[in-house]
N, CA, C and O of each residue as an XYZ file, in Angstrom:
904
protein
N     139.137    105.799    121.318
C     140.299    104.904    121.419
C     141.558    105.754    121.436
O     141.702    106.425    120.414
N     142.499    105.879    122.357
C     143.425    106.332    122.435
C     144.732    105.995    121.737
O     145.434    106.951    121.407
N     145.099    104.923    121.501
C     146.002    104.026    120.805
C     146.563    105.175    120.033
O     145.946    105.827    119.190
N     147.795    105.352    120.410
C     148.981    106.260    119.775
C     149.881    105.388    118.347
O     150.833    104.759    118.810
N     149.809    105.293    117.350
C     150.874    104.599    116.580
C     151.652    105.200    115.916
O     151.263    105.650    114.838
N     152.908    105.389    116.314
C     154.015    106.196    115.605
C     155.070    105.305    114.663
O     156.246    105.587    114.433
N     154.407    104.287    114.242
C     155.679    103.760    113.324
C     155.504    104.078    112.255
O     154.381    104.512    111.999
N     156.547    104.007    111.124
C     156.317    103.850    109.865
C     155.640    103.298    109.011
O     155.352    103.790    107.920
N     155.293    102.144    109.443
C     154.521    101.124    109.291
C     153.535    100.230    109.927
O     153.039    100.818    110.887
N     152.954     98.801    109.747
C     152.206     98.571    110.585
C     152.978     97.915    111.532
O     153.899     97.272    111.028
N     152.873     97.852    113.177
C     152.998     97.144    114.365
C     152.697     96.456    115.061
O     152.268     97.234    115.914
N     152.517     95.310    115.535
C     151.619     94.617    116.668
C     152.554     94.778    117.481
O     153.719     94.748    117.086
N     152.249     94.976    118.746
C     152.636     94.637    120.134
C     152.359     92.983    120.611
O     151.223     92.534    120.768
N     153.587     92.201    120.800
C     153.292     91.015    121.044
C     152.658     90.469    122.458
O     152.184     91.411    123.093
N     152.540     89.380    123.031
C     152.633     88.984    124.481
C     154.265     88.921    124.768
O     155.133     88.428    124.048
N     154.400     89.573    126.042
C     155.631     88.979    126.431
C     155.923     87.434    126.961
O     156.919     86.959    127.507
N     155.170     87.082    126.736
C     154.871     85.531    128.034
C     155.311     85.622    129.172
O     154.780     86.282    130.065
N     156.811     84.666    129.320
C     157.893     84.742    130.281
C     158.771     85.251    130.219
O     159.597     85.308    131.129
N     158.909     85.970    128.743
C     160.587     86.216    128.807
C     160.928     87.217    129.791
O     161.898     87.258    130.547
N     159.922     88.053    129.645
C     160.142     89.614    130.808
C     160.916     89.398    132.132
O     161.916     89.788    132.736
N     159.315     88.098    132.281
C     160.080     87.930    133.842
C     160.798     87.276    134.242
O     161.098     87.489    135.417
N     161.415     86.240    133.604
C     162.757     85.454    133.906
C     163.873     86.124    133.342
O     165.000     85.635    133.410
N     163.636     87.221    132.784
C     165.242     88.386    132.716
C     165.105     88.884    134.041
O     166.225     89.025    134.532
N     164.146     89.227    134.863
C     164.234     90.624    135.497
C     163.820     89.001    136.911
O     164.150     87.857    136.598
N     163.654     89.069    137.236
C     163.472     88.107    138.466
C     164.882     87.476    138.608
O     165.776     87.292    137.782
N     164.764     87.167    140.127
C     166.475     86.491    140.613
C     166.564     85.331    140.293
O     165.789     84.742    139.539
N     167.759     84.765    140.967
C     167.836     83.134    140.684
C     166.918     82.637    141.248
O     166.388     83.274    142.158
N     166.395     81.239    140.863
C     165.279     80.801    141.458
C     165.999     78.958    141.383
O     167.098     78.590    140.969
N     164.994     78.243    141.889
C     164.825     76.762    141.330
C     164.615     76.815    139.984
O     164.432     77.810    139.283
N     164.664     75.436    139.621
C     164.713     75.307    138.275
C     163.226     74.506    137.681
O     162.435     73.756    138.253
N     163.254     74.819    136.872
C     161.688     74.782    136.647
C     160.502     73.721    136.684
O     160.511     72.524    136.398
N     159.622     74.436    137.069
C     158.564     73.200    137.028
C     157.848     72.139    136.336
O     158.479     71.987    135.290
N     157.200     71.596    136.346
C     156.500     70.624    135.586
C     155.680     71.686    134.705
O     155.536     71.554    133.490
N     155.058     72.959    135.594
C     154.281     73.788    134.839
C     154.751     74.279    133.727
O     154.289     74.256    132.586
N     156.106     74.912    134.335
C     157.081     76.108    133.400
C     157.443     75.249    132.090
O     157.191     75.665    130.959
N     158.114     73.897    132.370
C     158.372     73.353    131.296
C     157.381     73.291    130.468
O     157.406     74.003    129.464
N     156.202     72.342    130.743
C     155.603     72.277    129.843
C     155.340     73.842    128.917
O     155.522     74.238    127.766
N     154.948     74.247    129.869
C     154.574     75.611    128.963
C     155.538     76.461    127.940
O     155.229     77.351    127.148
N     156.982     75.798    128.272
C     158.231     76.353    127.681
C     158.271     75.436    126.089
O     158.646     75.881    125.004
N     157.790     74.148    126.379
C     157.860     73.292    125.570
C     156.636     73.515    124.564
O     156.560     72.816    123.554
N     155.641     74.531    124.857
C     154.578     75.234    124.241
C     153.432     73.319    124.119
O     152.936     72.780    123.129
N     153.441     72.943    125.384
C     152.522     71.709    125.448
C     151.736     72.571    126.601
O     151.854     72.487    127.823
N     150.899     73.423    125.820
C     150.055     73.971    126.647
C     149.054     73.080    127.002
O     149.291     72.774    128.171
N     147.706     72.292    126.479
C     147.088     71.727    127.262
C     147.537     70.840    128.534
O     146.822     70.350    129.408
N     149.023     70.777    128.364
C     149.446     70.015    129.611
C     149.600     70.821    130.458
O     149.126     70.564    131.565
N     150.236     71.943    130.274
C     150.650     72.950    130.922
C     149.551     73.742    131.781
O     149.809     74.395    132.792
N     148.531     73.609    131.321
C     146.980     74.068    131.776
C     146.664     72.904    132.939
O     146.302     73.283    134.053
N     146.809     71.505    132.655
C     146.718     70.616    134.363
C     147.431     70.905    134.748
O     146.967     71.739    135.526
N     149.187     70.901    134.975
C     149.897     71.428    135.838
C     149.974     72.288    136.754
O     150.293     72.195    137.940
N     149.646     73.163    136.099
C     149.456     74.650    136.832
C     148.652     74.815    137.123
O     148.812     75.966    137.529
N     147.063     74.438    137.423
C     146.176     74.428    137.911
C     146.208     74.240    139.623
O     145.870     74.978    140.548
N     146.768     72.919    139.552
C     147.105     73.416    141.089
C     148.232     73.459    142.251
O     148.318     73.018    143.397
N     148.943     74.113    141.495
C     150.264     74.892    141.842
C     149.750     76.371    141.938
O     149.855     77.026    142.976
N     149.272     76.779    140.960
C     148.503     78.401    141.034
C     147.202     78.240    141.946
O     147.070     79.375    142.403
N     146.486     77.699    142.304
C     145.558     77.331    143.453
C     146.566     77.370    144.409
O     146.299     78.250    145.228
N     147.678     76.760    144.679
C     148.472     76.961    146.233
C     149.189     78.154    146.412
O     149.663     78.397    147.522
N     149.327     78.892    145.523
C     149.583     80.608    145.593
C     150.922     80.934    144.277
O     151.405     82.049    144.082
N     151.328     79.606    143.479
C     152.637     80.071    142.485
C     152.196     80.906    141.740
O     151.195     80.670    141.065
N     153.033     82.426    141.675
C     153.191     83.352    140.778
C     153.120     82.789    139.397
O     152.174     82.703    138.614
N     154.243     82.464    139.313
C     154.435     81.890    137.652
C     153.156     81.235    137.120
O     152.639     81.732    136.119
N     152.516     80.000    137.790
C     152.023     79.222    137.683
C     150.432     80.257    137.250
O     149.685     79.919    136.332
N     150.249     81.186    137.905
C     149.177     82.332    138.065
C     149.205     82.888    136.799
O     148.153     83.087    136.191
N     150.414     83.194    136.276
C     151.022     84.146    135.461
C     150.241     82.962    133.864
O     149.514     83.251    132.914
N     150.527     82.395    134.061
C     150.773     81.129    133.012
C     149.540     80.331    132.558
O     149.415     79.789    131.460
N     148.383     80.340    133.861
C     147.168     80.397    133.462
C     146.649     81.309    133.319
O     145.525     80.988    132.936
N     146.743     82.639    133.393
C     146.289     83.665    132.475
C     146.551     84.001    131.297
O     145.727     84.544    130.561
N     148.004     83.654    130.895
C     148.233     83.689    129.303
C     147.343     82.612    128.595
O     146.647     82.803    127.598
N     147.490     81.483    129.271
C     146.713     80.451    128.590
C     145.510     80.749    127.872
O     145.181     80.689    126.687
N     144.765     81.199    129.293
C     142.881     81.746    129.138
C     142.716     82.943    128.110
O     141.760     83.215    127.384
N     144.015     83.613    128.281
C     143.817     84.902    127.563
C     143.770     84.498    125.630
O     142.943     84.672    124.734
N     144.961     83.981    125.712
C     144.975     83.574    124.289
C     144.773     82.274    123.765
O     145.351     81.859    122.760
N     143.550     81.304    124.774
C     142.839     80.233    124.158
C     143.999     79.251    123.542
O     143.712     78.806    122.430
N     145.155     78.875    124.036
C     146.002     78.331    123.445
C     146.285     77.076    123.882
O     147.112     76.765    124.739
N     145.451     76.258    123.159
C     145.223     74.617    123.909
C     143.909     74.639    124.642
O     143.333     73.586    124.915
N     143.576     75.449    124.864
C     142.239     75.422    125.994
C     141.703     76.764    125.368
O     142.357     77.732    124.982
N     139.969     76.511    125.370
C     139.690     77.190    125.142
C     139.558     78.773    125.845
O     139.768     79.107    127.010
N     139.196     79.468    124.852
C     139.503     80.847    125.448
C     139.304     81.263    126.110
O     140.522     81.211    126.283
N     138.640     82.202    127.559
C     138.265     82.439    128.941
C     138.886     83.837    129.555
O     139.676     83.899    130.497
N     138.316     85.011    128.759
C     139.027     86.156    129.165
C     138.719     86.448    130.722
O     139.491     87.038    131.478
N     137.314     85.874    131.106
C     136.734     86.384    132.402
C     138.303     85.225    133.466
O     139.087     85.746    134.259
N     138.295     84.252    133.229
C     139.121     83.830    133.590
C     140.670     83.829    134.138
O     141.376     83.442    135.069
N     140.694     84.734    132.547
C     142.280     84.974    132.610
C     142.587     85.820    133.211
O     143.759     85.807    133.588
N     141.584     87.158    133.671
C     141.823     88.031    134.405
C     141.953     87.969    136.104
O     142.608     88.651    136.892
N     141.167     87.007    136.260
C     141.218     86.362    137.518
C     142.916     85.842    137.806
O     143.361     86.170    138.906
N     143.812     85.098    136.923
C     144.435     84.344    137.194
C     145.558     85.494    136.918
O     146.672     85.231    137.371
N     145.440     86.458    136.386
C     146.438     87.683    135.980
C     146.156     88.633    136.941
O     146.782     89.670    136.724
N     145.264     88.686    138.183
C     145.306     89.694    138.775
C     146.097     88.669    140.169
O     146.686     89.396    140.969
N     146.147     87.465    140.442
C     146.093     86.673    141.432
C     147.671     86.990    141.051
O     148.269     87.718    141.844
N     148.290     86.568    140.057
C     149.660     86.890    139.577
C     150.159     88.709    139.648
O     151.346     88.946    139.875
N     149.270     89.777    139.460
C     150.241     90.860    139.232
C     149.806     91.140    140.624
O     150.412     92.185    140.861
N     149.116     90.841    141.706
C     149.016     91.115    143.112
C     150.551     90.730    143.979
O     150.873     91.344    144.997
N     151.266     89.793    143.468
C     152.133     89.218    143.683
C     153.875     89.719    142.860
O     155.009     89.261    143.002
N     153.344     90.767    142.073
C     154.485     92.011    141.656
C     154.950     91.154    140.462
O     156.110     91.154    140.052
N     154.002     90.465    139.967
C     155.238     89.866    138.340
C     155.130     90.924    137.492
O     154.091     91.542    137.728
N     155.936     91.514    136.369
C     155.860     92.755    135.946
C     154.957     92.304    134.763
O     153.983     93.049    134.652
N     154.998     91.265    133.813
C     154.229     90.457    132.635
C     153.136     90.470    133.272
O     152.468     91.467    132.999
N     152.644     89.747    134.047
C     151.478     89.594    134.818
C     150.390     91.381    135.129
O     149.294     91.758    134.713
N     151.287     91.921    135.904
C     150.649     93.197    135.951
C     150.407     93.869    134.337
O     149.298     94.185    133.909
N     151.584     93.990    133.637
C     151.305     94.570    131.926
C     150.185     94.425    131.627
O     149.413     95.349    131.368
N     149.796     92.704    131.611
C     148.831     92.069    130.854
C     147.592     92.871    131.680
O     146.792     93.561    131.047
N     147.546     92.794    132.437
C     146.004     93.106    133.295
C     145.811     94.716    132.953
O     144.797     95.410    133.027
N     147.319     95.089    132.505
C     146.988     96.776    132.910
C     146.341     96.798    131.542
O     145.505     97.701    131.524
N     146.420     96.003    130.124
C     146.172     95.971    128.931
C     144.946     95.666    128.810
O     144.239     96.380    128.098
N     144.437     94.613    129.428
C     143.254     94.240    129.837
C     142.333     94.853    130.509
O     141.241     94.301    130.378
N     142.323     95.984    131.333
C     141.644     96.819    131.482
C     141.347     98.360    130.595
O     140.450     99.147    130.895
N     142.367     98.552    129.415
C     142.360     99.344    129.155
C     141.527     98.949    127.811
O     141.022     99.868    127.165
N     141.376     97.627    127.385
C     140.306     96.909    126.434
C     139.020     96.927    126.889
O     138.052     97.199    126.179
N     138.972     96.642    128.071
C     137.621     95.673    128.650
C     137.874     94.163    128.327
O     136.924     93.386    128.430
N     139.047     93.728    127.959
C     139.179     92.183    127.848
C     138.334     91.522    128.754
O     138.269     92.116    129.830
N     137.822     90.735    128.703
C     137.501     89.864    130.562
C     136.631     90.748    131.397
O     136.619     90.459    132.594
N     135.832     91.859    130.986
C     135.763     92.982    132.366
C     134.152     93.457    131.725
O     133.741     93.052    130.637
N     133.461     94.275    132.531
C     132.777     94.206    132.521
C     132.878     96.089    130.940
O     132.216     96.474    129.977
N     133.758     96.408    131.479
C     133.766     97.521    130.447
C     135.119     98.205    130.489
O     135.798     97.468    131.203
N     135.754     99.072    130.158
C     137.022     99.444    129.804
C     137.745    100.360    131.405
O     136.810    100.918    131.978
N     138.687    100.516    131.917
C     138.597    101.124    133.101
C     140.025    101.525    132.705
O     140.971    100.741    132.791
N     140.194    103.571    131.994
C     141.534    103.538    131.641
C     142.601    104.120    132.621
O     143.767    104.400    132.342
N     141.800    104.278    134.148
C     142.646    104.619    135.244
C     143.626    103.571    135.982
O     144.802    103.582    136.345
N     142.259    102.412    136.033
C     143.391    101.215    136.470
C     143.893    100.567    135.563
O     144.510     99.661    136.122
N     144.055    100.441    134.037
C     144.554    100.169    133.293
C     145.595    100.654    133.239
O     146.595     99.971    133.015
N     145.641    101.852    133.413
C     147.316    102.809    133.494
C     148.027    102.913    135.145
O     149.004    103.656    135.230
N     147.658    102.340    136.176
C     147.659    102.461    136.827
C     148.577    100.820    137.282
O     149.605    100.693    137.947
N     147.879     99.959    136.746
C     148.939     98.497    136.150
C     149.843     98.583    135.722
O     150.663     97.834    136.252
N     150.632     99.789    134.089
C     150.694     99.782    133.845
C     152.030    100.101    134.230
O     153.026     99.489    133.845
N     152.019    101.207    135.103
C     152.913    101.936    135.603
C     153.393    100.844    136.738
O     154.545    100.971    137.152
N     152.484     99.649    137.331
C     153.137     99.024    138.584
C     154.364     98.413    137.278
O     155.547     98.742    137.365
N     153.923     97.638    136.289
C     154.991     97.316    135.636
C     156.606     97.478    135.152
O     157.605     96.770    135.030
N     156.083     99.257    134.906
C     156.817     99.849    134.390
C     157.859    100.344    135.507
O     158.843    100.964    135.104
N     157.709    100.114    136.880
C     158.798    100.412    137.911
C     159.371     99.378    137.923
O     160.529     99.406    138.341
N     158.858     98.212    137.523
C     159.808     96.858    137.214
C     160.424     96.950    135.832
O     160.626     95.854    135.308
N     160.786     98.087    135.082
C     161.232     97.517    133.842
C     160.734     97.285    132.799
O     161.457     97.338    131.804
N     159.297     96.939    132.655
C     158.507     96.554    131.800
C     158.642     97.132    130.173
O     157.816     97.989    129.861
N     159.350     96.829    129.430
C     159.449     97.022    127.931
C     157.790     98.026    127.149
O     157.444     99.131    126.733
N     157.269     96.590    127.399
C     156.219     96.945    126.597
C     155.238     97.584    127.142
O     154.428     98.097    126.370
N     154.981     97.772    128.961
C     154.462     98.244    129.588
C     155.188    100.422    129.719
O     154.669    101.470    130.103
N     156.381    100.081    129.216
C     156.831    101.548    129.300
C     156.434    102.016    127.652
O     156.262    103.180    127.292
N     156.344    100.854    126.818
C     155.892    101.754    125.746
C     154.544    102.053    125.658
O     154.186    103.024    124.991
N     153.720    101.327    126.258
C     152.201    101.374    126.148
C     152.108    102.645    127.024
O     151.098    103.284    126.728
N     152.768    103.161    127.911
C     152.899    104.473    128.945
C     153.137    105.529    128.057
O     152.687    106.659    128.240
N     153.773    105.228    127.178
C     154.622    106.209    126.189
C     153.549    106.808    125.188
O     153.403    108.008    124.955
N     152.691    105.575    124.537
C     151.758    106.108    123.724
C     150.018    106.730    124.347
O     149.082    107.312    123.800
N     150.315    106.166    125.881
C     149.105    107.136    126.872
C     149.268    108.601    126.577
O     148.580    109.412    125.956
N     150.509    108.675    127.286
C     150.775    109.882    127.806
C     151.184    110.753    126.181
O     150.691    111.880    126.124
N     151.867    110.396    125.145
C     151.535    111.535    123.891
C     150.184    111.754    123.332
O     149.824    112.681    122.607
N     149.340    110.540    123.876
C     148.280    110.247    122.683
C     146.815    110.915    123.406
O     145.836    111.461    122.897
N     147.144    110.621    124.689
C     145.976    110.971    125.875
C     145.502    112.094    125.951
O     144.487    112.686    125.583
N     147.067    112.434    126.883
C     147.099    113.668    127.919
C     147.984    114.153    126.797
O     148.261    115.281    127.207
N     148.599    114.014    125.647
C     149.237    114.971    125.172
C     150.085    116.078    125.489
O     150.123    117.260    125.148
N     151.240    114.803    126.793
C     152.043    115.327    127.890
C     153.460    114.411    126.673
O     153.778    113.222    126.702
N     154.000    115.495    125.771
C     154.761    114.710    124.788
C     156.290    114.478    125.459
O     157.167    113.700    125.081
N     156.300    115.321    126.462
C     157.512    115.410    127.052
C     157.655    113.751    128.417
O     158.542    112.900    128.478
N     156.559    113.888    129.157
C     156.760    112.537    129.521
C     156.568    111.551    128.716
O     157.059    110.542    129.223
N     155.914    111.251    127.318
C     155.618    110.372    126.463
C     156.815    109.756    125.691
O     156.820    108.615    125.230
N     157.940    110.752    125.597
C     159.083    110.818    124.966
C     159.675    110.111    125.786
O     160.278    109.091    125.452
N     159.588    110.583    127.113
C     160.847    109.804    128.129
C     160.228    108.385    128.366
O     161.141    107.567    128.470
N     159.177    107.897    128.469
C     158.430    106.541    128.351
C     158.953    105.421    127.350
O     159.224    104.242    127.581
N     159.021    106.265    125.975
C     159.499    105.522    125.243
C     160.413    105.369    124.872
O     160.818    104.395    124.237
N     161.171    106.661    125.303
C     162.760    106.048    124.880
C     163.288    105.291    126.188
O     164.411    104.859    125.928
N     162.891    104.949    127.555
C     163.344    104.214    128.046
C     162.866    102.382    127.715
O     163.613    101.431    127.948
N     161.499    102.287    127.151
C     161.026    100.969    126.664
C     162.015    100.622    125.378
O     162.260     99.462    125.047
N     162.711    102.138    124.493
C     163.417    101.606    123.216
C     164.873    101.631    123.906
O     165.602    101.412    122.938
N     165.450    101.730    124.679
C     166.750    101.551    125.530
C     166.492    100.100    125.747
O     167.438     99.323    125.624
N     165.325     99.661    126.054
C     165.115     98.301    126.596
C     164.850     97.243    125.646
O     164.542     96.071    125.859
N     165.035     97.906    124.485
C     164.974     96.702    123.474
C     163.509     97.034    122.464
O     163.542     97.313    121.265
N     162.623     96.948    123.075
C     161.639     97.534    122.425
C     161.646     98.180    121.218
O     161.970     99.355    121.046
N     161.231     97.285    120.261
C     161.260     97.349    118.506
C     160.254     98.725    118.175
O     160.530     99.709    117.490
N     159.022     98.416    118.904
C     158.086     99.449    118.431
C     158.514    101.026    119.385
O     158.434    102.101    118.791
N     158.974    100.971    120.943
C     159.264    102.410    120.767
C     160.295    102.853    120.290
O     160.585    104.003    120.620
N     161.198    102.132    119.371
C     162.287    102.397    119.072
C     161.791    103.417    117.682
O     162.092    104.555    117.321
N     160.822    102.272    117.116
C     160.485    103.001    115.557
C     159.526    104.479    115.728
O     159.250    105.397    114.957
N     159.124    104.101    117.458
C     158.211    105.515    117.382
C     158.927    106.649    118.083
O     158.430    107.772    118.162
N     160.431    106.241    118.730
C     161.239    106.894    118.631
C     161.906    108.045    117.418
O     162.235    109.213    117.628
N     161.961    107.395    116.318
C     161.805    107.414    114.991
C     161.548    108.810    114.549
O     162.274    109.764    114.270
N     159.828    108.533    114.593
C     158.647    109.130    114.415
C     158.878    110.470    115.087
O     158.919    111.547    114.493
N     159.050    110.254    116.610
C     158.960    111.599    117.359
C     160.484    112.467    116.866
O     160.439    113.697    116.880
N     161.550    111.900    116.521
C     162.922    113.028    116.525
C     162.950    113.396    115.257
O     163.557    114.441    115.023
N     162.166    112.487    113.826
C     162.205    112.827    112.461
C     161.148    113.614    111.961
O     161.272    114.250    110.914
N     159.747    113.619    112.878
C     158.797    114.455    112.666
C     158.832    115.827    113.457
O     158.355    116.823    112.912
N     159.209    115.883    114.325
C     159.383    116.686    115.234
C     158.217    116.986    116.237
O     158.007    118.178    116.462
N     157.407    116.031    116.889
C     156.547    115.608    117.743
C     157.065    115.852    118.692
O     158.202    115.508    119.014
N     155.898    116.837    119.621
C     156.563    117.807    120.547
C     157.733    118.395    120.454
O     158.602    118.510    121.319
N     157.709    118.942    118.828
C     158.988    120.377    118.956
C     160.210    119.793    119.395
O     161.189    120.423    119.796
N     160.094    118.445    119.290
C     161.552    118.269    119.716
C     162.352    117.123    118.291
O     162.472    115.900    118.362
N     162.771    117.997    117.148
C     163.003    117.113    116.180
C     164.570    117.599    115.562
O     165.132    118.692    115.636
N     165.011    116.292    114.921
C     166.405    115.946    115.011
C     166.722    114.699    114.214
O     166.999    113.589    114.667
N     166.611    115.161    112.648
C     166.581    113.684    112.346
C     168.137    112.789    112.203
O     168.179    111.623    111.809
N     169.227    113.502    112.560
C     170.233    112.402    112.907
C     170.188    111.666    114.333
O     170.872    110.724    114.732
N     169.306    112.292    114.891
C     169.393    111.313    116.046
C     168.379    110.259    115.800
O     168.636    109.133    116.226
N     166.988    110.513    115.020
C     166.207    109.737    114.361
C     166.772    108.585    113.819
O     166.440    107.412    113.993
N     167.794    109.128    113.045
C     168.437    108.081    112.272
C     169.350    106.925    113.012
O     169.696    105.807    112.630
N     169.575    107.589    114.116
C     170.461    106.795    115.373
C     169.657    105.769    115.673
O     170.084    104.625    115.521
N     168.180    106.029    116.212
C     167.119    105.039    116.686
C     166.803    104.012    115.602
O     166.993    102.810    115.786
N     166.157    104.679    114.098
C     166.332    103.502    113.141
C     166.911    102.704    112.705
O     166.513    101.723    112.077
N     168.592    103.206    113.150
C     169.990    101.828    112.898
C     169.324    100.889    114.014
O     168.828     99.767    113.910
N     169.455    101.575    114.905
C     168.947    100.291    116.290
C     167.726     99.429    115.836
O     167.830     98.206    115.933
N     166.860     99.842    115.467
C     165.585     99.072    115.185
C     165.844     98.489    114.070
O     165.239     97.425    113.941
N     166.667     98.846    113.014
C     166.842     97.556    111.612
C     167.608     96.726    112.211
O     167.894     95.760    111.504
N     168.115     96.723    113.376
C     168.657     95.242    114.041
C     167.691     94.182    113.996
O     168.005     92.996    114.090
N     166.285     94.683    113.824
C     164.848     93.313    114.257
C     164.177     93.588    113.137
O     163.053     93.306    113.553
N     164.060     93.821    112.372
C     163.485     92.970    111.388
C     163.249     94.038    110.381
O     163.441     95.215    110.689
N     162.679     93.555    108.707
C     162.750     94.265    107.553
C     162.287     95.738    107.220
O     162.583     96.647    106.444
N     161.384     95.464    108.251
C     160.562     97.392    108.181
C     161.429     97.960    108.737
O     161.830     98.957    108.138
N     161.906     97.734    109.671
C     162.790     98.842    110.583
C     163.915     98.948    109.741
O     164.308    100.113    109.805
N     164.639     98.259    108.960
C     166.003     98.173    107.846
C     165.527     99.164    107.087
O     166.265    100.128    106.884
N     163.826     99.124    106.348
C     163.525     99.492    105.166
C     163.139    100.942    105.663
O     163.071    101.740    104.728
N     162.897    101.425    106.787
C     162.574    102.851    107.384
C     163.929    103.803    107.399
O     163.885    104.998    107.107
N     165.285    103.021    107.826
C     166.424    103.077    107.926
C     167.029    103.753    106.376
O     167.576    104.824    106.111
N     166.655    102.628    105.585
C     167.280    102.881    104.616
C     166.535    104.338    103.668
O     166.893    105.018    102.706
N     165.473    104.302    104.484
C     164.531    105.776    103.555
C     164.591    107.027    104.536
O     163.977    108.052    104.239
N     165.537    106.911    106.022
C     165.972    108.073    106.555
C     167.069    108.634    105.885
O     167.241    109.730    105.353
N     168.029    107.277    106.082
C     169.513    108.074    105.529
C     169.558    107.967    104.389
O     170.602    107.474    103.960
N     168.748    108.264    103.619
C     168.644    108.792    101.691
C     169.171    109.752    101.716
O     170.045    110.117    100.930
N     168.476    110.688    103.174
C     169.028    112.186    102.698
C     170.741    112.377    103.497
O     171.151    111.834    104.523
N     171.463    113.353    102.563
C     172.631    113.303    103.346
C     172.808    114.135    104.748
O     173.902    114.081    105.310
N     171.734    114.910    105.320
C     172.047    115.403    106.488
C     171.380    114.029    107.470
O     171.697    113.750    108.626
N     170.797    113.617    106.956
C     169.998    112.394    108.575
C     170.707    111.070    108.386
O     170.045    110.066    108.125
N     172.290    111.013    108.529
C     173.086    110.104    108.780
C     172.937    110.288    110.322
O     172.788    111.366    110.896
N     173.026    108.607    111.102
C     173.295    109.129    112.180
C     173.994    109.547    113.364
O     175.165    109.602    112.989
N     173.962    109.832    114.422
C     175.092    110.905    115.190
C     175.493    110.444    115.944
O     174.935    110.376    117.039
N     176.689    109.901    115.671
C     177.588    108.850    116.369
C     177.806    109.826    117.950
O     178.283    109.361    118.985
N     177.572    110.499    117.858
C     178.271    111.048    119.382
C     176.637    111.112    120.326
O     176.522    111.764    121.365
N     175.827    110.537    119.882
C     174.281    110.671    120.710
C     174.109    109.258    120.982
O     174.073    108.312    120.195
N     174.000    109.295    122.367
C     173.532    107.608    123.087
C     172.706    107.789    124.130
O     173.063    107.376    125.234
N     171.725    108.298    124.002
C     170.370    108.478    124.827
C     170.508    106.756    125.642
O     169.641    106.624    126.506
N     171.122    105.926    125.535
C     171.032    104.372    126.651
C     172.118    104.744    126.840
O     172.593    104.642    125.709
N     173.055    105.194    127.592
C     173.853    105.632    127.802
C     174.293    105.426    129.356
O     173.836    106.402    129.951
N     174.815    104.788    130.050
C     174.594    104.423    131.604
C     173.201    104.933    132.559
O     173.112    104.609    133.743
């Protein structure tokens, strides 16, 4: 198992659902019978809706019965399923859609066994769209894998530029430990102010960097920086 974890603490990586892709996608119409429901989290409704709207080729609608199947939510569970309805969707460039499948292959979710070429290979279609959690899951390949710390670094600090709670904290990890020789804990301390913006571990990591008086952090360092 490759799974890289650099936080302080423990992490889950969530689903993105929709949010990904209704930041990063253009204006569109306004939403469907599908989208709503599913917004309104009336998933078993949301599961007839989209049934056949995603049969006539809707992305979203594709996108939306694969989360469903994936995480059994109103309907029962159906990984073989969901992969079907997540590849019909990331064929069609949704960046959530591709993530999920690239995640899903790198499990064996739905599949017949684990496949970690096209798993990373999804992963990366994502990650040219932006993909948060798809650039951090790149981030912990490539330190944890190939033990290429220098692209692993740049993976994740562009997923923690993007908001991303967990590469922010494993941001953390890499400038306060000095993972790949490249360590610096006021800039460490820079990344942990950012991450106690979301929630108590990241405050409580924060508050046990800058104990010491040199790892205050360095107001003149902005790695998101244009």
């Amino acid at each position: 198992m490759y799974r890289f974890i650099l936080t302080l603490g423990a992490g889950l990586l969530s689903l993105g659902l929709l949010a990904h892709a209704q930041q990063t996608a253009p204006p569109k119409a306004p939403l469907s019978a599908c989208e709503q429901l599913y917004e309104q989290k009336a998933y078993a409704d949301a599961a007839q809706a989209c049934e056949p709207v995603a049969e006539a080729g809707n992305a979203q609608a594709q996108l939306i019965l694969g989360l469903l199947y994936l995480g059994g939510l109103e309907v029962p569970g159906n990984p073989q399923r969901a992969v079907v309805w997540l590849m019909k969707a990331a064929g069609q460039k949704v960046a959530e859609a591709q993530y999920q499948l690239g995640m899903a292959y790198l499990s064996g979710t739905g599949l017949s066994a684990p496949n970690l070429v096209t798993g990373v290979e999804w992963l990366l279609k994502a990650a040219e769209q932006q993909h948060p959690a798809a650039l951090a899951e790149l981030g912990n390949y490539y330190t944890s894998q190939l033990q290429d710390y220098e692209k692993g670094a740049s993976y994740t600090r562009r997923a923690a530029c993007l908001g991303n709670v967990t590469a922010q904290r494993n941001m953390v990890r890499i400038l306060y430990y000095g993972i790949g020789n490249v360590k610096n804990c006021r800039q460490a301390a820079w990344w942990a102010r950012r991450a106690a913006e979301k929630d108590e571990l990241s405050r409580s990591n924060y508050r046990i960097i800058t104990s010491r008086a040199d790892c205050l952090p360095d107001a003149a360092y902005n790695p998101c920086a244009g």
